[in-house]
C-alpha positions as CSV (number, residue, x, y, z in Angstrom):
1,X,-39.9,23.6,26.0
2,X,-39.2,20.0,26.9
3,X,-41.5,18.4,24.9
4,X,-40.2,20.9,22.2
5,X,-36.9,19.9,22.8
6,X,-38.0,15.6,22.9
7,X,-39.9,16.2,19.7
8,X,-36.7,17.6,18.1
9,X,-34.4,14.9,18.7
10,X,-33.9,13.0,15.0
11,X,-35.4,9.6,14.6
12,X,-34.3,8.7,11.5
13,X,-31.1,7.2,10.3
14,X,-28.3,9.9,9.8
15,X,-25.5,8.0,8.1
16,X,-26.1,7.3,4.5
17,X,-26.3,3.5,3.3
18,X,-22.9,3.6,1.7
19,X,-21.1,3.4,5.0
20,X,-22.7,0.6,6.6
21,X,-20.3,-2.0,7.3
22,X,-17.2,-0.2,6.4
23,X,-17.3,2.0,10.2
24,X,-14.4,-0.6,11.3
25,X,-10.7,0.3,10.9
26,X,-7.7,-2.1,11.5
27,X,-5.4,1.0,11.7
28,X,-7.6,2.8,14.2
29,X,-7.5,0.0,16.6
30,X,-4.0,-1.3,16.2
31,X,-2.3,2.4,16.2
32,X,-3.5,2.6,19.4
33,X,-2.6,-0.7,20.7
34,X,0.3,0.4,19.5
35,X,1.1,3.7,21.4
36,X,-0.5,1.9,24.2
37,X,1.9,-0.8,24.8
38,X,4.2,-1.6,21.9
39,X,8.2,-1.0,23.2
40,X,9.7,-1.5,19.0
41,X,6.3,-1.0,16.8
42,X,7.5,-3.2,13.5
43,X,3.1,-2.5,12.7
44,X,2.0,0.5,10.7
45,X,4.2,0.8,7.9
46,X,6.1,4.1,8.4
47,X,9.7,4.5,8.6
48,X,11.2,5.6,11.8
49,X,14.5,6.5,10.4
50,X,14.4,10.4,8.6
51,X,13.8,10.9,5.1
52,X,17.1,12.1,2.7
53,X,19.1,15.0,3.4
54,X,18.0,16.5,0.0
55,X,14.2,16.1,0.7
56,X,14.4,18.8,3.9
57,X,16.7,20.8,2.0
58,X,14.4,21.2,-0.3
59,X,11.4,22.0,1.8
60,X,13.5,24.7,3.6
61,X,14.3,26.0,0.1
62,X,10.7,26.4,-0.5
63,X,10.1,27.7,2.5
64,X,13.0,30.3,2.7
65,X,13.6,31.4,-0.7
66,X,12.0,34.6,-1.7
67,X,8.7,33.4,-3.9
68,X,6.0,34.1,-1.4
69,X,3.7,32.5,-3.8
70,X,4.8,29.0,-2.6
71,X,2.6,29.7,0.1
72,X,-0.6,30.3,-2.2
73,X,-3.0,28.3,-4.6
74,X,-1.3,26.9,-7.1
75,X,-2.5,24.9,-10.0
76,X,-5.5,22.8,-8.8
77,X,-4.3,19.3,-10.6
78,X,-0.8,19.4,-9.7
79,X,1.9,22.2,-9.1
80,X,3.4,22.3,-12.9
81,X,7.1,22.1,-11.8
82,X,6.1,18.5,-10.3
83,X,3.6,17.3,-13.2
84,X,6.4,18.3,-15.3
85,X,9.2,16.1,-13.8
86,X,6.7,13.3,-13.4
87,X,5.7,13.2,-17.0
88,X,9.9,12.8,-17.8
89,X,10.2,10.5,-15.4
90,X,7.3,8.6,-16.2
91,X,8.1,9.1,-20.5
92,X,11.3,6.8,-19.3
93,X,9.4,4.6,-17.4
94,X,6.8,3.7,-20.1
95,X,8.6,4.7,-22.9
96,X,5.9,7.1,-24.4
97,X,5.0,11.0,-24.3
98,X,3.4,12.0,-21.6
99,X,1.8,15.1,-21.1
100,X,1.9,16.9,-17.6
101,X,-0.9,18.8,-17.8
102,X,-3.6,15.8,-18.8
103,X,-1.7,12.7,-18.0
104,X,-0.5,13.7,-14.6
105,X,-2.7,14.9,-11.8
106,X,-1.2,15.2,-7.8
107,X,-3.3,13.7,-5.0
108,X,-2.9,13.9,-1.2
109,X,-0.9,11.1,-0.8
110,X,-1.5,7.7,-3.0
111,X,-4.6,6.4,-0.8
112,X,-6.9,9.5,-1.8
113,X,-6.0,8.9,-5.5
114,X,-7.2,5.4,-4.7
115,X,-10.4,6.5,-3.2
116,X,-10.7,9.5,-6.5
117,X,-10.1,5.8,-9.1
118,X,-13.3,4.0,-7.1
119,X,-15.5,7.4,-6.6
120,X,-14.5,8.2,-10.8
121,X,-14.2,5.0,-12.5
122,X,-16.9,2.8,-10.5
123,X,-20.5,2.9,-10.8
124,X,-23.0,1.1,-9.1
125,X,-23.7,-3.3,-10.2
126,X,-20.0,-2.8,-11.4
127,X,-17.8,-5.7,-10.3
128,X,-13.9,-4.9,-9.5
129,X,-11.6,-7.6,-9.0
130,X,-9.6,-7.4,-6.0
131,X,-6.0,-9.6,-5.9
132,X,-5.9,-11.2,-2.1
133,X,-3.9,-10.8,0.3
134,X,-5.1,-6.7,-0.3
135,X,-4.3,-3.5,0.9
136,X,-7.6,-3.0,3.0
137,X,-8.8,0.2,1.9
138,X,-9.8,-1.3,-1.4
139,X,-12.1,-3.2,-0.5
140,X,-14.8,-0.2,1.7
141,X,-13.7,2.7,-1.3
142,X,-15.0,-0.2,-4.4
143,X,-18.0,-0.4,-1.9
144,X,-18.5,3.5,-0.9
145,X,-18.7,3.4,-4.9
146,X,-21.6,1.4,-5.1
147,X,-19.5,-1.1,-6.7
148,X,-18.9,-4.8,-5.8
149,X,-16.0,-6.5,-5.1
150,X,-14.4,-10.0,-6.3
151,X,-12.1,-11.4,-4.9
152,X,-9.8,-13.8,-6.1
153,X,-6.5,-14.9,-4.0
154,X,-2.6,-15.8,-4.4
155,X,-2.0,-19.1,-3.5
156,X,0.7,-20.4,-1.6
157,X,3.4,-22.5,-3.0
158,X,5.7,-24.0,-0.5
159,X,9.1,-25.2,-1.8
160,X,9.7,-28.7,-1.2
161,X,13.3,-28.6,-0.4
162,X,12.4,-27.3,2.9
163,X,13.9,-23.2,2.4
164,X,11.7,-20.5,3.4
165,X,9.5,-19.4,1.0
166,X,9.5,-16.6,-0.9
167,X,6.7,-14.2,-2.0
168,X,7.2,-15.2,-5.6
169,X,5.6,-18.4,-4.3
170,X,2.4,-16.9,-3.7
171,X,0.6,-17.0,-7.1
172,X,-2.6,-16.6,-9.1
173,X,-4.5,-19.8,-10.3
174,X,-4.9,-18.9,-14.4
175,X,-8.3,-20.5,-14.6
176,X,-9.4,-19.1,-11.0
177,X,-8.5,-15.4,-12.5
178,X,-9.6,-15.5,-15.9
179,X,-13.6,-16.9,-14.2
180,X,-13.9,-13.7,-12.1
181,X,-14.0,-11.9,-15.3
182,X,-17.5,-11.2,-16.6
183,X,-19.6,-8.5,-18.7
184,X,-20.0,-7.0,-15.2
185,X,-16.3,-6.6,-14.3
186,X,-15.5,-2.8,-14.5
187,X,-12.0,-2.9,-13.1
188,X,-9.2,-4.8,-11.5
189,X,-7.0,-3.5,-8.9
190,X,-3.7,-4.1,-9.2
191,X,-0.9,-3.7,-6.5
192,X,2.7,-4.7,-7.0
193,X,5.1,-4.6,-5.3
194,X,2.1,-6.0,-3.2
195,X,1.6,-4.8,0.6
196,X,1.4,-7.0,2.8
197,X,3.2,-10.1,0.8
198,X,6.0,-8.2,-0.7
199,X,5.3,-10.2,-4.2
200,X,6.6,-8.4,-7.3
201,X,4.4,-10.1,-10.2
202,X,6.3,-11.2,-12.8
203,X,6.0,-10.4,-16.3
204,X,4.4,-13.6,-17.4
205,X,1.8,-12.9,-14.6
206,X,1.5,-9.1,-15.8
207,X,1.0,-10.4,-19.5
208,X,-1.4,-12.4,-18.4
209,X,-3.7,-10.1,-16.6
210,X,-3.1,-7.3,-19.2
211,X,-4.7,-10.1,-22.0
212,X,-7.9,-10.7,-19.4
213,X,-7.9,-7.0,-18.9
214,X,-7.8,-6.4,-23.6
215,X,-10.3,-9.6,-24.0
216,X,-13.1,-8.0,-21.7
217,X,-12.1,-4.7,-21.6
218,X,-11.4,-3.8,-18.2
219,X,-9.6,-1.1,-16.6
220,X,-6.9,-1.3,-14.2
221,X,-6.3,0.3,-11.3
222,X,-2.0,-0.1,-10.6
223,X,-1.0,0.3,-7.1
224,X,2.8,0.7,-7.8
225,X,3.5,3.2,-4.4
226,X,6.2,0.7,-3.4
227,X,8.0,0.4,-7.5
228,X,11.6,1.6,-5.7
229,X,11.8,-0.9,-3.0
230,X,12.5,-3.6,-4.9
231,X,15.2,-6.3,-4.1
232,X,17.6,-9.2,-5.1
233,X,17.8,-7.6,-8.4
234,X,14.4,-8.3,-9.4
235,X,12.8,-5.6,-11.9
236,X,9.7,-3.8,-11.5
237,X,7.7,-4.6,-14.3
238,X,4.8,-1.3,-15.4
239,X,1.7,-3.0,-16.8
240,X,0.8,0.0,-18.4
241,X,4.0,-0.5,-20.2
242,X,2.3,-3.9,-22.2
243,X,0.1,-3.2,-25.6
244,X,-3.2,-2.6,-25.2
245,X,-2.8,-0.9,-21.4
246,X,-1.8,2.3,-21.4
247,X,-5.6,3.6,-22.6
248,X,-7.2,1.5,-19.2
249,X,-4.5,1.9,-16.6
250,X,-4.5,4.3,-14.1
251,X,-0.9,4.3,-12.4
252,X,-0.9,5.2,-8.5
253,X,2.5,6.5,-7.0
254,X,3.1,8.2,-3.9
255,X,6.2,10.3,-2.8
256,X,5.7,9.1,0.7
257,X,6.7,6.0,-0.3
258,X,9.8,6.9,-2.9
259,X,11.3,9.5,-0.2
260,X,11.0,8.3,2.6
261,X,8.5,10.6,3.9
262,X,4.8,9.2,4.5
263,X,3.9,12.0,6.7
264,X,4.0,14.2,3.3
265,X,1.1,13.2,1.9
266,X,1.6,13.7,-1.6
267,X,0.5,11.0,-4.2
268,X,-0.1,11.2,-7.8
269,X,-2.3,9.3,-11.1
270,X,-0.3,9.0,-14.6
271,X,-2.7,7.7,-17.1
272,X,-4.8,8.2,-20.0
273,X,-6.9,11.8,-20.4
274,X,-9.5,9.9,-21.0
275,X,-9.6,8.4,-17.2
276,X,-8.2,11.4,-15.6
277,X,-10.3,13.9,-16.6
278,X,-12.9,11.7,-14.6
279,X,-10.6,11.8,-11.8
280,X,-10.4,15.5,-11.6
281,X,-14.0,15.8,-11.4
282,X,-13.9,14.2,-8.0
283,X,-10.7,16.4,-7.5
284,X,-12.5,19.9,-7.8
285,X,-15.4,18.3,-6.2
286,X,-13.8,17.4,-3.4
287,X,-9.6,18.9,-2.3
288,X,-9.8,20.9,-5.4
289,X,-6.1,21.6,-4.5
290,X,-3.2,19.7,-2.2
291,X,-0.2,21.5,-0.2
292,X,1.8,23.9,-2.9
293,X,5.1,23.5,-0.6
294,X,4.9,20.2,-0.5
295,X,4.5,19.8,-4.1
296,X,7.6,22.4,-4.7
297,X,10.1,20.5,-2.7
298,X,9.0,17.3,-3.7
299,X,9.1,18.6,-7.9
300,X,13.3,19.2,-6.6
301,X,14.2,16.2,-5.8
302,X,12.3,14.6,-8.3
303,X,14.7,16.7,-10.6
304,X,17.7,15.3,-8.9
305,X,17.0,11.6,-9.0
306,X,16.1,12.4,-12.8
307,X,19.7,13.7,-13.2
308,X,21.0,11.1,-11.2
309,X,18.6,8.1,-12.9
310,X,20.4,4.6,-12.6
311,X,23.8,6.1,-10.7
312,X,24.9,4.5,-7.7
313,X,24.5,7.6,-5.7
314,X,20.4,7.6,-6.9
315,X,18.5,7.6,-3.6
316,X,16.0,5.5,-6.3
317,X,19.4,2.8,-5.9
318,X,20.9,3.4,-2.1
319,X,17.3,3.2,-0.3
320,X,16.1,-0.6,-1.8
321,X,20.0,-1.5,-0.6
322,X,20.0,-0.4,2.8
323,X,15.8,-1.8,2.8
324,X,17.1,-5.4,1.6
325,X,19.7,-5.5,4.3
326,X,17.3,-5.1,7.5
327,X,14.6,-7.3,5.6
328,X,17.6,-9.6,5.9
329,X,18.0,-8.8,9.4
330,X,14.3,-9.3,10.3
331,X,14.3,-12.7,8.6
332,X,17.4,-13.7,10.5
333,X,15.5,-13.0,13.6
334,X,12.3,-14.3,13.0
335,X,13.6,-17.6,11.2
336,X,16.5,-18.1,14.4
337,X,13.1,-18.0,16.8
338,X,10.6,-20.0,14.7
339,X,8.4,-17.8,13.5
340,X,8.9,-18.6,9.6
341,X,9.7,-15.4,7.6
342,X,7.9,-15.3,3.8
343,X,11.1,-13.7,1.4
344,X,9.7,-10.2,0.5
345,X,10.9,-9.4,-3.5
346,X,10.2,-5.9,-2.4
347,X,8.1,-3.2,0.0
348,X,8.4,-2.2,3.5
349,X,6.6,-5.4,4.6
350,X,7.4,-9.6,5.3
351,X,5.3,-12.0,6.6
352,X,5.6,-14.5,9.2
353,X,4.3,-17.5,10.0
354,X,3.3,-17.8,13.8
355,X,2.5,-21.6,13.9
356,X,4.8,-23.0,16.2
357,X,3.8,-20.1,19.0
358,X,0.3,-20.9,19.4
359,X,0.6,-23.0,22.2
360,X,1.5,-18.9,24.2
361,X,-1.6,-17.4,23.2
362,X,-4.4,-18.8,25.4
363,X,-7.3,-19.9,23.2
364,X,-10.8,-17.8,23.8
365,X,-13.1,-20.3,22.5
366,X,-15.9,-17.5,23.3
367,X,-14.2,-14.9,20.9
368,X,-14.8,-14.5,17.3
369,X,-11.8,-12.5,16.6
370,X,-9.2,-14.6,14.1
371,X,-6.8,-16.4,15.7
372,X,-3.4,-13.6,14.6
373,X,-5.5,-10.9,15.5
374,X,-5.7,-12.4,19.1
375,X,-2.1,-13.2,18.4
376,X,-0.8,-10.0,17.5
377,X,-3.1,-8.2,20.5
378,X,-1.2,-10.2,23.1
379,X,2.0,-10.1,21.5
380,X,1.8,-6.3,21.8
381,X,0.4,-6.3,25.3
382,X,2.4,-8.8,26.8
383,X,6.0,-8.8,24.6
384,X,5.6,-5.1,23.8
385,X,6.2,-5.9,20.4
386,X,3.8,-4.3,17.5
387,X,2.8,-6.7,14.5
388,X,-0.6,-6.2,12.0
389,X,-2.8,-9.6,11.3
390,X,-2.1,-11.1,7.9
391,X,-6.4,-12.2,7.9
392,X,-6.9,-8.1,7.7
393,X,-5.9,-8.1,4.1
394,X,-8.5,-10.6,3.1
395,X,-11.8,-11.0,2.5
396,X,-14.6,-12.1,4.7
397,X,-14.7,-15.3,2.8
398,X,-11.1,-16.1,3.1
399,X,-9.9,-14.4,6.1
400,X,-10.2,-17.8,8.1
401,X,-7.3,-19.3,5.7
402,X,-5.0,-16.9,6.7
403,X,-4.9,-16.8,10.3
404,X,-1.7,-18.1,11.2
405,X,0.9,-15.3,9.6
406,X,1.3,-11.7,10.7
407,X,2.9,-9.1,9.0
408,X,5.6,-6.9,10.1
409,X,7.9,-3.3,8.9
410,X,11.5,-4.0,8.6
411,X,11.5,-0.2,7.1
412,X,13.3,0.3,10.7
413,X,16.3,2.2,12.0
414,X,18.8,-0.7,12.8
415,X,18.4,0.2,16.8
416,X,14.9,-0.7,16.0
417,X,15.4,-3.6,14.6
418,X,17.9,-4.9,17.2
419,X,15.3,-3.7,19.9
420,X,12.9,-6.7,17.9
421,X,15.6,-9.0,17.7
422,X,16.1,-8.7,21.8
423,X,12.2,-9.4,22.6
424,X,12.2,-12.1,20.2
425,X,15.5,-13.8,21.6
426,X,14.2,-13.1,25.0
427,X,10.6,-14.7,24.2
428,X,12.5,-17.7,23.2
429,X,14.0,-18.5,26.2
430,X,11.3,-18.0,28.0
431,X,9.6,-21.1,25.7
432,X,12.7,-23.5,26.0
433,X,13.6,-22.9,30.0
């Protein structure tokens, strides 16, 4: 029986090739540095303060009003009372018809529609264009795909008159973009407002991708979970909106995001039929069907801010106020203790630079780790205050030119925030006496 039992152990490599080098997870290791040490956690991007009135409401509704079917199978590529308010909303959005059953299709939450663009759209040689700095997942899902990525960064701009910058200083070099483009490019991945930066592209910048993306017929992927929180009365601008778009973008939105709820996990694709139906396939090869409660409650208050669209009392208008005030905090805070705040034009996210504390961290010459990864692991274990390395949203290749800036969540209750404020203020003092 023992050599039995030694002969049947497995010899051979178990995990398939597609997940080599893709095993680590920033989010796995700082979520738990978090809940190990952090007293104010301004890392993960979550809000800690609750989602609208009208959102619970609504789930209580669904759970508590008489149609026991809510708590069945319902249509596999979206509930139809949510397709159906999302192609309105989305019809005034873009200004064309959309239809709910083949334009729309509900996800769990924006980061598996994501994975359902890369696993549908992306075959393997294919080239997809990744904008840097990059929400991280983007880069593993192009290559679970078989795909490979390019990436091609924002560049900062400072302002000479010596003000803080702002993300809108952070832009794409025109030559640099339009040479990453090739008959081998199948997509480009397109997030704005962009997490981590906050930068809102602009519609020169949008025109000017959507003529790459006509010229060499590319498809893009548009990461547009954050198009609410948007502030100092800068506009949102929907590429799919320019000519030539609509039939190569797939737009990403997520109801985490819009409502204040990210624990919901309920994300959908608008786009052409001719994309989706590709997207499905993964779908009912893979979920085949998300939470039908969920997708009730959310369809409600979809109807609301519908009825409400562009009125003051819009949650759509009240949350991006209330968001711009405590990123207005949070730069306060970080500006009055050195740590250089980068203006966010929108998202849950600003980023810092950490320069003028690196004489606190002590140097590991023996480490490999980037210098704010070190940075943000001792600021958590040693000033209890949580913070995600800016170099994690970049590229191997470029990673080492982004080491001095973390990035932080000002989408905070204002205790929170204060809480921040306090270990910053008390840091400070701790440098000068």
């Amino acid at each position: 029986f023992l050599s039995l039992s030694l002969q049947a152990k497995m010899s051979r490599t178990v995990q398939a090739r597609r997940l080599e080098g893709i095993d680590k997870n920033i989010w796995v290791e700082f979520v738990k540095l978090a809940a190990t040490y952090s007293k104010v956690n301004l890392g993960q991007g979550f809000p800690d303060f609750p989602p609208p009135d009208f959102l619970t409401e609504a789930l209580t509704r669904a759970f508590g009003g008489g149609n026991h079917m809510l708590h069945q199978y319902t249509r596999a590529f979206g509930h139809p009372p949510l397709v159906k308010v999302l192609a309105q909303f989305y019809e005034k959005l873009l200004g064309r018809d959309i239809d709910p059953m083949t334009n729309v299709m509900v996800t769990v939450g924006a980061y598996q529609a994501l994975f359902y663009c890369f696993q549908a759209l992306v075959d393997e040689g294919d080239e997809v264009i990744i904008i840097e700095p990059f929400f991280d997942c983007y880069e593993p899902m192009v290559k679970m795909a078989g795909g490979t990525p390019v990436f091609v960064p924002l560049r900062p701009n400072p302002p000479k008159d010596g003000k803080l910058m702002s993300s809108a200083d952070w832009q794409l070099d025109p030559a640099e973009l339009a040479s990453k483009f090739s008959e081998r490019t199948k997509a480009i991945v397109l997030n704005s407002p962009n997490n981590p930066l906050g930068k809102v592209f602009s519609r020169g910048e949008l025109g000017l991708l959507a003529e790459l993306c006509v010229k060499h017929d590319v498809l893009c992927i548009s990461d547009e979970v954050y198009e609410w929180l948007v502030y100092d009365g800068k506009q949102h601008i929907r590429i799919a909106s320019f000519q030539g778009m609509w039939d190569r973008t797939v737009v990403i939105g997520s109801a985490g995001k819009t409502f204040s709820a990210t624990g919901w996990k309920v994300g959908w694709v608008v786009g052409p039929d001719r994309l989706l139906q590709h997207l499905r396939t993964v779908h009912q090869n893979s979920v085949y069907h998300c939470a039908t409660i969920a997708q009730e409650a959310v369809a409600e208050c979809f109807q609301r801010e519908l009825m409400l669209y562009g009125k003051p009392e819009s949650y759509f208008v009240q949350l991006p106020k209330e968001l711009q005030q405590k990123r207005d905090w949070l730069v306060q805070s970080l500006d009055g203790v050195g740590m250089k705040p980068i203006i966010p034009e929108g998202t849950y996210f600003l980023v810092a630079d950490i320069s003028q504390f690196k004489s606190d961290v002590p140097d590991v010459s023996s480490s490999d780790e980037p210098y704010d990864y070190r940075f943000a692991k001792w600021m958590v274990k040693n000033k209890g205050l949580a913070a995600i390395p800016l170099s994690t949203f970049y590229s191997k290749a470029h990673k080492n030119n982004y080491t001095n800036f973390i990035r932080f969540c000002f989408a905070k209750e204002e205790a929170t925030l204060k809480a921040a404020n306090d270990i910053l203020q008390k840091w400070k003092q701790e440098k000068t006496s």
